[in-house]
Structure formats: C-alpha cells, structure tokens
C-alpha positions, 0 to 999 in steps of 0.5 A, spaced: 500 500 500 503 506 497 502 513 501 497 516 498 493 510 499 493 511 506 492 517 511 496 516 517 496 520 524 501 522 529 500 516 532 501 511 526 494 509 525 492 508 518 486 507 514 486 505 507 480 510 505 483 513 497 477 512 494 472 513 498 466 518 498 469 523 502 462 527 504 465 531 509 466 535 502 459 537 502 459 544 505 454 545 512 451 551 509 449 546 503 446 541 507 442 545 511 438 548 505 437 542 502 434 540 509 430 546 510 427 546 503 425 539 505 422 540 511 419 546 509 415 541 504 415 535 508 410 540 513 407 543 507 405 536 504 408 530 508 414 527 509 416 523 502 410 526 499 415 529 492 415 520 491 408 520 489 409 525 484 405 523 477 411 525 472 418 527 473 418 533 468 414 537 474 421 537 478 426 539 472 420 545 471 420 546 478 428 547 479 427 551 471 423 556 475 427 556 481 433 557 477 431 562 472 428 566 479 434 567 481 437 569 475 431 574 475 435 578 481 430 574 486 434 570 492 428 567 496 422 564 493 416 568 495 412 562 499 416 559 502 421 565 504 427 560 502 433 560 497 430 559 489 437 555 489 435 550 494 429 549 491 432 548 486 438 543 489 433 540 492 428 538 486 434 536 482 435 531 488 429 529 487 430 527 480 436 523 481 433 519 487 427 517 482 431 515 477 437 512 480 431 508 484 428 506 476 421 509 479 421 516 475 415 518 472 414 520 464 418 523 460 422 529 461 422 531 454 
C-alpha cells in the first residue's frame, strides 16, 4: 500500500480510505438548505410526499423556475421565504433519487 493510499496520524494509525466518498466535502451551509427546503415541504405536504409525484418533468420545471428566479435578481422564493437555489438543489435531488431508484415518472422531454 503506497502513501497516498493511506492517511496516517501522529500516532501511526492508518486507514486505507483513497477512494472513498469523502462527504465531509459537502459544505454545512449546503446541507442545511437542502434540509430546510425539505422540511419546509415535508410540513407543507408530508414527509416523502415529492415520491408520489405523477411525472418527473414537474421537478426539472420546478428547479427551471427556481433557477431562472434567481437569475431574475430574486434570492428567496416568495412562499416559502427560502433560497430559489435550494429549491432548486433540492428538486434536482429529487430527480436523481427517482431515477437512480428506476421509479421516475414520464418523460422529461
């Protein structure tokens, strides 16, 4: 095992962790907007409700608004007083989740 297959610590413990996901890389801020723009829906809906959605091509629409609303010089979506890009984060999220889980929904032609 070379070094830079290892990380090693004063102590001399290693770890064989290269190739390994490192989620520590995903910032704080991110992942408490991505939650927030959850739990907003989760209390607006119910928790998991974004699953039962009829047609996956409503999440690229509503992440195209979000995206475009920022664009426009909007920073926090009007309803929910929440960043336009979280929601916009979030509903990309929800689309890779459907289609890695082959559960999407109609076509987002």
């Amino acid at each position: 095992m070379t070094k830079e297959q290892q990380n090693t610590n004063i102590e001399g413990f290693t770890k064989d962790d290269k190739d390994k996901i490192r989620y520590s890389l995903i910032e704080p801020i991110i992942l408490k907007a991505h939650a927030e723009v959850l739990t907003y829906g989760a209390n607006k809906y119910e928790v998991g409700n974004w699953k039962k959605v009829d047609n996956i091509s409503r999440y690229m629409d509503a992440a195209y608004r979000h995206i475009e609303a920022y664009r426009q010089g909007q920073n926090k979506d009007e309803e929910s007083g929440l960043s336009h890009l979280a929601h916009a984060i979030t509903n990309l999220g929800f689309m890779l989740y459907l289609q890695e889980n082959k559960i999407s929904k109609g076509d987002i032609s």
